[in-house]
C-alpha positions in Angstrom: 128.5 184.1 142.7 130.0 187.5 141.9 132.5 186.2 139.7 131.6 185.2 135.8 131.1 181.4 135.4 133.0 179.9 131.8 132.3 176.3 131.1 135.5 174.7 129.2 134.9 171.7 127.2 138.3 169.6 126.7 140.0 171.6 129.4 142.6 168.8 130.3 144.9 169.8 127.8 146.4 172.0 124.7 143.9 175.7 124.4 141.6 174.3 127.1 144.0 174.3 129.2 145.7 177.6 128.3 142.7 179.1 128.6 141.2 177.9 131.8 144.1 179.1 133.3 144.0 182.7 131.4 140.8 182.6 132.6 141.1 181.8 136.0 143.5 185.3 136.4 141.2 187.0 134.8 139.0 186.9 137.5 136.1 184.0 136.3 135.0 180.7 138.4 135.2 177.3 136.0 133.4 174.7 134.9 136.3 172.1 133.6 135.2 169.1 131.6 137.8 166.1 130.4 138.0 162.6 130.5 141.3 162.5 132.1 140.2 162.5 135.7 143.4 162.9 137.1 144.2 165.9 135.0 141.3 167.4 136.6 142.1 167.0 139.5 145.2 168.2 139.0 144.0 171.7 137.1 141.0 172.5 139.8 144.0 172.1 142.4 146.1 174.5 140.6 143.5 176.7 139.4 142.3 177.2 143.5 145.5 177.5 145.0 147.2 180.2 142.8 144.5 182.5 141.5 141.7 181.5 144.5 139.3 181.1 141.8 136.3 178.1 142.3 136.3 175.2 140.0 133.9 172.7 139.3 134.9 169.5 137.7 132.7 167.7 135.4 134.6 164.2 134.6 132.6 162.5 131.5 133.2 161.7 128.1 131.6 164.1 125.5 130.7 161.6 122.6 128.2 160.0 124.7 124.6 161.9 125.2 123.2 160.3 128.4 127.3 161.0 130.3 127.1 164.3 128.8 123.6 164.9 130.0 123.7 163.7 133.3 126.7 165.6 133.9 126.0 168.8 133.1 122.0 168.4 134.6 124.4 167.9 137.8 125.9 171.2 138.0 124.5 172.8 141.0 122.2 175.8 140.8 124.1 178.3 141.3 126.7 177.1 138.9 124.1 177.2 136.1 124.3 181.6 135.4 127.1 180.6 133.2 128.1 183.5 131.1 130.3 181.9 128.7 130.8 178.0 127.1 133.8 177.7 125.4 133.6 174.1 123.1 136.6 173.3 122.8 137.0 169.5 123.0 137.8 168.2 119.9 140.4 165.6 118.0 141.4 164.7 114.3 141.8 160.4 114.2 143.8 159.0 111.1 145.3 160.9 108.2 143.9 158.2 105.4 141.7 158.4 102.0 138.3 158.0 102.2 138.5 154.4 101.1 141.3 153.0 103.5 140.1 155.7 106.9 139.2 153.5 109.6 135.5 154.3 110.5 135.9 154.4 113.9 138.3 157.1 113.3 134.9 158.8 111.4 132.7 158.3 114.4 135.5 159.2 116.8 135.2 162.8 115.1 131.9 163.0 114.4 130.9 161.8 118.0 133.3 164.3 119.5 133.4 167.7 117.1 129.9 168.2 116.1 127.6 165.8 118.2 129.6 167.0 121.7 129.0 170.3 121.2 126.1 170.2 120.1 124.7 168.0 123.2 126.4 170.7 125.2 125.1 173.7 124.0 121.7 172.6 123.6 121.6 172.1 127.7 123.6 175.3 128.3 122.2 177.9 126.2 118.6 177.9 127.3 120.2 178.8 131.2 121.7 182.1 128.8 118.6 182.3 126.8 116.7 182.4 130.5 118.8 185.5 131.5 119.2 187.1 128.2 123.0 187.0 128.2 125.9 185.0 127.3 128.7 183.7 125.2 129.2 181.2 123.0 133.1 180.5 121.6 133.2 177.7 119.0 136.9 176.6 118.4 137.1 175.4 114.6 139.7 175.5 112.7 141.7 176.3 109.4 140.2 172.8 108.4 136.6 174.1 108.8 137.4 176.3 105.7 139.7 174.8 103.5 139.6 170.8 102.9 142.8 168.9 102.0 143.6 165.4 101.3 143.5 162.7 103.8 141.6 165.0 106.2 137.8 164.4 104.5 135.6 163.6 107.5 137.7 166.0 109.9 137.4 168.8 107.5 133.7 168.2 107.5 133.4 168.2 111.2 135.2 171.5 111.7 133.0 172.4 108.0 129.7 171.6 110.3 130.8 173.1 113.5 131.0 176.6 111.3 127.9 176.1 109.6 126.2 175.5 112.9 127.7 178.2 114.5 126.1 180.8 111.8 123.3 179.4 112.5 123.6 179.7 116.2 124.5 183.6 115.4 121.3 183.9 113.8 118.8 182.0 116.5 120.4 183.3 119.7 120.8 186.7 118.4 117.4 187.8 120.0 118.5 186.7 123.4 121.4 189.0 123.0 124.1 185.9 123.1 126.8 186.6 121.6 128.6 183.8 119.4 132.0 183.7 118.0 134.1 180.9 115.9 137.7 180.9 116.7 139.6 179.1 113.9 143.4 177.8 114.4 145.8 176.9 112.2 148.9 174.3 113.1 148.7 174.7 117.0 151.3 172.7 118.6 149.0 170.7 121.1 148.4 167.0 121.9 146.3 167.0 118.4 148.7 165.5 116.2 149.8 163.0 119.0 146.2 162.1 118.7 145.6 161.8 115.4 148.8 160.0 115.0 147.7 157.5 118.2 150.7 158.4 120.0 153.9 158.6 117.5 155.7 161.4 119.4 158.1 161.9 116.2 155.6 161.4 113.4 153.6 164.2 115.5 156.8 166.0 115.9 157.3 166.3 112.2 153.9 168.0 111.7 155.6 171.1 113.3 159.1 170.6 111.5 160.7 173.9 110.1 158.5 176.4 111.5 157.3 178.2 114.5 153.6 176.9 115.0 150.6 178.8 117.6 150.8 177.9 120.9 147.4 176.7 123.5 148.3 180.1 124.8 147.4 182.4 121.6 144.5 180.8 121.3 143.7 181.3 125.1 144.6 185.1 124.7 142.6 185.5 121.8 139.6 184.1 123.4 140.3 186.8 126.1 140.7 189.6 123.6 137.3 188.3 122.3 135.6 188.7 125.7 137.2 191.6 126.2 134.8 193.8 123.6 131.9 196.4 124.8 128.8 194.6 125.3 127.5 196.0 121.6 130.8 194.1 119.9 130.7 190.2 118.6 133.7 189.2 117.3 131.8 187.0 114.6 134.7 184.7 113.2 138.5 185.1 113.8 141.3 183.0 111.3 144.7 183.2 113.1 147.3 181.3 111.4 151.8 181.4 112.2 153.4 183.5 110.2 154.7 180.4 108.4 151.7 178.9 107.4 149.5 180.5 104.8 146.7 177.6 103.9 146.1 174.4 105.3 148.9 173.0 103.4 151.3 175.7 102.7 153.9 176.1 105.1 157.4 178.0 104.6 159.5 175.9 106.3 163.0 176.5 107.1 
């Protein structure tokens, strides 16, 4: 293939979505992952027809290491000269003290935010580490440097996934991979529906008052990101509304 490969972990919805579809004008083939079958579907469809990129669709749940393995062992060969991985899949569950959370809530995190991404990279980056080039875009998030009430195990998630990605900085260095961390604040996205199992106008409130980031600044930050001279890494990026100035300080109107 002449055109870049990205692989896009939660691409279904929210800044996966945004940015498989900034991505797909921009002149890269996609590797889409989700649960939501349907939605996949639906994207490769609309990804093919309007911008005549190829898409491949991976249709598996991240939490769970053999789905995850199998599925990405399954991308064909010539899929594999991936240039970039953008993890991106991730959810908060439960807004609740350490002593009431539910744990499931915990492992639903945990499962998703750190062990996902870490099943993923550690298949994709020895296919970078192979031909000495790459990308590596871990989303985190203002919670992965602050901490606030209620949000204990999430915050330590997003705390790990910046930890690792130093880390990552460091070993893959050699290879010449580049490896960012792109950190959000309030983005108005399915993840307070989540976290909120569905209450549309408890969700709603999160984003009362205030004009919150969209999926698409994320997406075309990512592009700004890949868009440096080959000596450039964009290490870590904060990128916060206007409004907002910490985790929990808003100025809402």
């Amino acid at each position: 293939m002449n055109q870049k490969i990205a692989l896009i972990t939660g691409a279904t919805a929210g800044i996966g979505y945004e940015t498989a579809l900034l991505l797909a004008q921009n002149n890269y083939n996609l590797i889409l992952t989700g649960r939501r079958k349907e939605r996949l579907t639906v994207l490769k469809n609309k990804l093919e027809s309007e911008f005549g990129c190829k898409i491949h669709p991976l249709n598996f749940d991240i939490r769970v290491k053999a789905e995850t393995e199998a599925a990405l062992n399954s991308i064909p060969e010539e899929w594999k000269a991936i240039d970039l991985l953008i993890n991106n899949a991730g959810l908060a569950a439960g807004l609740a003290p350490v002593n009431s959370a539910d744990v499931d809530d915990w492992e639903a995190m945990i499962d998703t935010n750190v062990k996902g991404l870490l099943y993923t990279t550690r298949i994709v980056s020895p296919w970078m580490i192979e031909r000495r080039t790459g990308h590596i875009i871990n989303i985190t998030s203002i919670a992965g440097k602050e901490s606030y009430p209620n949000g204990s195990v999430y915050c330590g998630t997003k705390h790990a996934v910046a930890a690792i990605s130093k880390s990552m900085r460091i070993e893959l260095m050699p290879f010449g991979i580049k490896v960012t961390t792109i950190a959000p604040g309030a983005v108005d996205t399915e993840f307070s529906l989540v976290r909120f199992r569905g209450d549309q106008e408890r969700a709603d409130q999160v984003y009362n008052g205030f004009t919150p980031l969209s999926g698409k600044d994320i997406a075309e930050t990512i592009l700004f990101v890949l868009s440096r001279p080959a000596h450039v890494n964009i290490d870590d990026l904060l990128i916060m509304p206007v409004d907002q100035a910490s985790a929990r300080d808003f100025n809402r109107k």
